[in-house]
C-alpha positions as CSV (number, residue, x, y, z in Angstrom):
1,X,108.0,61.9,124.4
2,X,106.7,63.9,121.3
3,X,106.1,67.6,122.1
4,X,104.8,70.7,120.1
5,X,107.1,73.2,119.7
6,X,105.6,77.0,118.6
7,X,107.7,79.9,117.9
8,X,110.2,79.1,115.1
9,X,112.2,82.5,115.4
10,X,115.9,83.1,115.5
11,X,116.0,81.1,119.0
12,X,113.5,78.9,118.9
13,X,114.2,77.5,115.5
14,X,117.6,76.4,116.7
15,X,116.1,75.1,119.8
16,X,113.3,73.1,117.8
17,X,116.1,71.5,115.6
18,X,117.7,70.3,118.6
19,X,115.0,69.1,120.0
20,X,114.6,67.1,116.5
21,X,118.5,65.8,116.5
22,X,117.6,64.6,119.8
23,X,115.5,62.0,118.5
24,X,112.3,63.7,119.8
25,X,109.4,63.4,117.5
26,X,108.1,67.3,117.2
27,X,105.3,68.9,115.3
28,X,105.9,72.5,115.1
29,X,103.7,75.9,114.1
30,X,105.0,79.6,113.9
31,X,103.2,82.1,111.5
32,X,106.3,82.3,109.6
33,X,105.9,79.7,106.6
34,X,109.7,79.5,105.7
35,X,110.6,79.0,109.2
36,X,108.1,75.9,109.4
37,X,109.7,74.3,106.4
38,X,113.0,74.7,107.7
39,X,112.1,72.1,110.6
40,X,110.1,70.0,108.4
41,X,113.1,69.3,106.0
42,X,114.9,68.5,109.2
43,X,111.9,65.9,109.9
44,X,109.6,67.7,112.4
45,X,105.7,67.3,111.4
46,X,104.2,70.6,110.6
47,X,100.6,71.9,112.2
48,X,97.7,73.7,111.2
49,X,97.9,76.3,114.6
50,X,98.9,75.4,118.4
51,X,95.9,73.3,119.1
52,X,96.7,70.9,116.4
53,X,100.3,70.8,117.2
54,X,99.6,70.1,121.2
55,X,97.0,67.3,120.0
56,X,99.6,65.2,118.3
57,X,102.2,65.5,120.7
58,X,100.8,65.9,124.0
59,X,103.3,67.8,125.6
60,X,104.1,71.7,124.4
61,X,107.5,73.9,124.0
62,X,107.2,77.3,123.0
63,X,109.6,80.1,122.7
64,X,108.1,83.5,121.8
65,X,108.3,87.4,121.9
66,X,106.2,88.6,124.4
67,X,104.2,87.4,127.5
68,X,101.1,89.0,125.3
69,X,101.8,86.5,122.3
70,X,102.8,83.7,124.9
71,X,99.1,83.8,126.2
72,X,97.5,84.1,123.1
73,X,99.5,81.1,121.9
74,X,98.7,79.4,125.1
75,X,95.0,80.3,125.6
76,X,93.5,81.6,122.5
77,X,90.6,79.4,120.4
78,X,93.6,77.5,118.6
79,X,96.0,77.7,121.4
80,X,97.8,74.9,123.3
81,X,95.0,74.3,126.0
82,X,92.1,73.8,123.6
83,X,94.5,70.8,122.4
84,X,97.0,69.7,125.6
85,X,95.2,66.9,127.5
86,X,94.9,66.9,131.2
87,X,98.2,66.2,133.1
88,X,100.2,67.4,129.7
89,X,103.0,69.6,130.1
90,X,104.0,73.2,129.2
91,X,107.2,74.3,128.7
92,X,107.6,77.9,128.3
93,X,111.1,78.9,126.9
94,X,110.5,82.6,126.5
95,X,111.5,85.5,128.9
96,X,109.0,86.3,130.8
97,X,108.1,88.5,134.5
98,X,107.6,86.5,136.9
99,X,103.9,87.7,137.7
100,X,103.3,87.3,134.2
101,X,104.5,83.3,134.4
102,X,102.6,82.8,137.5
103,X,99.1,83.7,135.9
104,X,100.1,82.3,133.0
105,X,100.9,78.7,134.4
106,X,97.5,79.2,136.3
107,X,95.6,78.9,133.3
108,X,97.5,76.3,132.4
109,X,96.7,74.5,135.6
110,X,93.0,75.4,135.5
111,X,93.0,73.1,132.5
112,X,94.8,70.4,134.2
113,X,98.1,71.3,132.3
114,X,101.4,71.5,133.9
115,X,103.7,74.2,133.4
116,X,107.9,74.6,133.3
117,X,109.2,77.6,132.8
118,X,112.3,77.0,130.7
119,X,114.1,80.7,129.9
120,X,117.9,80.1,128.3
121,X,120.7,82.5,128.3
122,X,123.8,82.4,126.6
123,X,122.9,83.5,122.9
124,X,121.8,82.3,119.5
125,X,124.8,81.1,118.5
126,X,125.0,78.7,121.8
127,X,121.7,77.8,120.7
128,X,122.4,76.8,117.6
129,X,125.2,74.2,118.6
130,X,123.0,73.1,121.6
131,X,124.8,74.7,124.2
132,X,122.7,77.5,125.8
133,X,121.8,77.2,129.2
134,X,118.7,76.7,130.6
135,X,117.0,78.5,134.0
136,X,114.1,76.4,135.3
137,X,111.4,77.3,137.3
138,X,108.6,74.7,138.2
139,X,107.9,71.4,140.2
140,X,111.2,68.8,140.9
141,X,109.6,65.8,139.6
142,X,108.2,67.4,136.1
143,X,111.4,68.8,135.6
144,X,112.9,65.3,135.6
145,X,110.3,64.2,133.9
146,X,111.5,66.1,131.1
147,X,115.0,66.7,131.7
148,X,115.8,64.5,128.4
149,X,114.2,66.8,125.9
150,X,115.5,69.8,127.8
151,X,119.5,68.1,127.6
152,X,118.9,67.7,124.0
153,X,118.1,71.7,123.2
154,X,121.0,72.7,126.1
155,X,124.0,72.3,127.6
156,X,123.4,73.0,131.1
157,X,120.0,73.5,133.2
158,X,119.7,74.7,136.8
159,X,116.4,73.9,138.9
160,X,115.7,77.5,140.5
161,X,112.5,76.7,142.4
162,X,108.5,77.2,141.9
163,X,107.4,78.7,139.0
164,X,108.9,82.5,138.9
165,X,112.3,81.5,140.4
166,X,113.5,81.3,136.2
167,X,111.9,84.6,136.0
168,X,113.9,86.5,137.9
169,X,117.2,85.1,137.6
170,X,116.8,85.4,133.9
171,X,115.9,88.8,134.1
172,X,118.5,89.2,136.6
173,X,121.4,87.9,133.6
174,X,119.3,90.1,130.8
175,X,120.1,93.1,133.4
176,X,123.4,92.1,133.3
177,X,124.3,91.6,130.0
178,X,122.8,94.9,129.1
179,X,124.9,97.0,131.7
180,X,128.1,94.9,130.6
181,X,127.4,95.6,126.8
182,X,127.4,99.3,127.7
183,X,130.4,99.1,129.5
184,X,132.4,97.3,127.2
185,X,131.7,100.0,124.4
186,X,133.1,102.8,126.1
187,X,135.9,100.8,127.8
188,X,136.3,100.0,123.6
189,X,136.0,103.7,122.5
190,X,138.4,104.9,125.6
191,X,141.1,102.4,124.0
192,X,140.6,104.0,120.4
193,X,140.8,107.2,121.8
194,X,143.7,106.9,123.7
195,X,145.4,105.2,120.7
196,X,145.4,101.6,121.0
197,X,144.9,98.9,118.8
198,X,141.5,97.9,118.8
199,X,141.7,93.9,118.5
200,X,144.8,94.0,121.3
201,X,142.8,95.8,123.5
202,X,140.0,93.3,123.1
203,X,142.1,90.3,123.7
204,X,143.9,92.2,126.5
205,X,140.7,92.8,128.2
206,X,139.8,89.3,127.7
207,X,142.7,88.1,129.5
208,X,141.7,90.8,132.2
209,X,140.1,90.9,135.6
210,X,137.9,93.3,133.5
211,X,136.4,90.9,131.4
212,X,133.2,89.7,130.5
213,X,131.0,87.2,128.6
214,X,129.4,90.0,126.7
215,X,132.8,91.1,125.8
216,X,134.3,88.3,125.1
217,X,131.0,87.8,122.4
218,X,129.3,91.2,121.2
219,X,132.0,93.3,121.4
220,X,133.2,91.2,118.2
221,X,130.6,92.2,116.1
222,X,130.8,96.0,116.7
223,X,134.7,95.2,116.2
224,X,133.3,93.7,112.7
225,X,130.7,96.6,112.2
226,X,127.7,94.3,111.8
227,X,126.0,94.3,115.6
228,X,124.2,91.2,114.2
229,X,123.4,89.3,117.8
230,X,120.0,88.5,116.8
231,X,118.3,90.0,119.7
232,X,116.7,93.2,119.5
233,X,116.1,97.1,120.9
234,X,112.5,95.9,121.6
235,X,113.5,92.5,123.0
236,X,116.3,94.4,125.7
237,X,113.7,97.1,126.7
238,X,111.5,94.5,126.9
239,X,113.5,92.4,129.7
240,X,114.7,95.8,131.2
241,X,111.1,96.9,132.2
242,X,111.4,93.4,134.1
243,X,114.1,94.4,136.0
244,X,112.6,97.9,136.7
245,X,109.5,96.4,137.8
246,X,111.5,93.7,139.9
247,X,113.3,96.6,141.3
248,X,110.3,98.6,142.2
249,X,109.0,95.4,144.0
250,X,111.6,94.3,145.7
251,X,113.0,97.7,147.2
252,X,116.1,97.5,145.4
253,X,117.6,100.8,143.4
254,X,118.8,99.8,140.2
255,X,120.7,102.8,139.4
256,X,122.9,101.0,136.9
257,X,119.7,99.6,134.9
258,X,118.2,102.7,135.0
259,X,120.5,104.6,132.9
260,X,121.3,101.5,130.7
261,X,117.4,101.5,130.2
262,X,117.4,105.2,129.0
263,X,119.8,104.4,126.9
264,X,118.2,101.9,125.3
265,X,115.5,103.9,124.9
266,X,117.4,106.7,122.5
267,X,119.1,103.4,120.8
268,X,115.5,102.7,119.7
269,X,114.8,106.0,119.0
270,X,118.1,106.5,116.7
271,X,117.9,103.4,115.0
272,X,114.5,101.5,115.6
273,X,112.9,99.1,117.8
274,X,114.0,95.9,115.1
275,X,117.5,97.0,115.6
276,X,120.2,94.7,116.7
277,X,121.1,94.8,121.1
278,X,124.8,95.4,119.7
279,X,123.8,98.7,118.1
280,X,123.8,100.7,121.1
281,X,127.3,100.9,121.0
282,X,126.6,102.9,117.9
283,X,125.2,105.8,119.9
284,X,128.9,106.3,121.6
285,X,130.3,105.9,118.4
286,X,127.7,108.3,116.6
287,X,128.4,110.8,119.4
288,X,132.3,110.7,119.8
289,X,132.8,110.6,115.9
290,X,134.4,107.7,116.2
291,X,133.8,103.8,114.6
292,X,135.0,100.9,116.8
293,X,136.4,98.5,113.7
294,X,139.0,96.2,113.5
295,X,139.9,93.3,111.0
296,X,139.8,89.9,112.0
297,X,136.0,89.8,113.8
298,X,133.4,87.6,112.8
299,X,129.9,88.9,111.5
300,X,127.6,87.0,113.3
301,X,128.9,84.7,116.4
302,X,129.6,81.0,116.3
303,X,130.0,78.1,119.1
């Protein structure tokens, strides 16, 4: 199968090139021109907008922001339904509310165009080496139907249910990760005050029925000083609002969320919505007077 692929950022540019290593022919569009060129030189077919892309290929994969930009790209003059044919498919990587999945899969289906929703969690750098994971919400047989070009861009994919299921378990690990990430920076800053040595207590905690996947990743790159996990303030308050509004819903308290989303929202405050997720660690560090550093932690993460 060919497929478009639009949104070219720090995820979905790794994603794309899997697709391409794959052996998947893919024409690609993002309104960043570098990122574009990047998948060319790897061999994928640059388009003029959406619309153009979807008409080569048929079938569509995009990976963006926002459930606003995901419609626009989807339903705008130059988006994927003015060039997806009838019984085409959608597959929508981005992290989205469920609500928000289910109207948008409606317009897709108004136009006779199938939709999978195709969240992954894990990471950029499990990305990059083709070995996020993928939640799955949407119809058994499409979902096989495409299961190829979803193995190439993961390493694992679970089939949730209908459209929405991905939604809220995605959500659900954002949530999560977010609490977790919190946690591990003052369990890190009650081990520098107390006197311990910062990279045994990491790997201690690793080994430890305290231990998590967030640790066991971000808490390396406050370690190193560089919070570089290529997700942002905007992106976690973004998915934490899900959860709230999931919460709200559902008739669940999410007392832990709730105070992990207020402190996201003075991490944005102190240091901006295009700051790094890691960086609210910063605040505990700002506060206590303290810097979490130790040598021997990488930058940015790898597989």
């Amino acid at each position: 199968m060919r497929y478009a692929f639009i949104g070219l950022g720090n995820l979905g540019g790794h994603l794309a090139a899997s697709l391409l290593r794959g052996g998947f022919e893919v024409h690609v569009f993002d309104r960043d021109p570098q990122a574009v060129d990047r998948l060319v030189a790897s061999g994928a077919t640059a388009a003029a907008n959406p619309a153009e892309a979807a008409r080569a290929a048929g079938n569509a994969v995009t990976c963006l922001p926002s459930p606003k930009v995901s419609e626009a790209v989807l339903a705008g003059p130059d988006g994927l339904l003015a060039g997806l044919p009838s019984g085409g498919a959608w597959i929508e990587m981005s992290t989205n509310g469920r609500d928000e999945i289910i109207r948008l899969s409606g317009l897709a289906a108004a136009r006779g165009v199938r939709t999978l929703e195709c969240p992954v969690t894990g990471g950029v750098h499990l990305a990059a080496a083709g070995r996020i994971t993928a939640l799955v919400g949407g119809d058994a047989d499409l979902y096989e139907a495409h299961r190829e070009a979803i193995a190439a861009m993961t390493d694992k994919s679970f089939l949730m249910g209908p459209i929405g299921s991905a939604a809220i378990i995605k959500v659900i690990t954002n949530m999560l990760a977010f609490i977790h990430l919190v946690a591990a920076g003052e369990a890190m800053m009650l081990a520098k005050k107390g006197g311990l040595d910062l990279a045994q207590a990491y790997r201690a905690i690793v080994a430890s029925s305290g231990n998590s996947f967030v640790h066991e990743t971000e808490t390396q790159l406050v370690l190193n000083g560089s919070y570089d996990i290529q997700f942002t303030m905007d992106l976690a308050l973004k998915d934490l609002g899900f959860a709230a509004a999931m919460g709200k819903e559902f008739g669940v308290p999410l007392d832990l969320a709730s105070m992990v989303d207020q402190t996201f929202v003075r991490g944005k405050a102190a240091f901006g919505g295009d700051a790094w997720s890691t960086k609210i660690v910063k605040l505990l560090e700002d506060a206590v007077g303290e810097e979490l550093r130790a040598p021997g932690f990488p930058a940015r993460l790898e597989a």
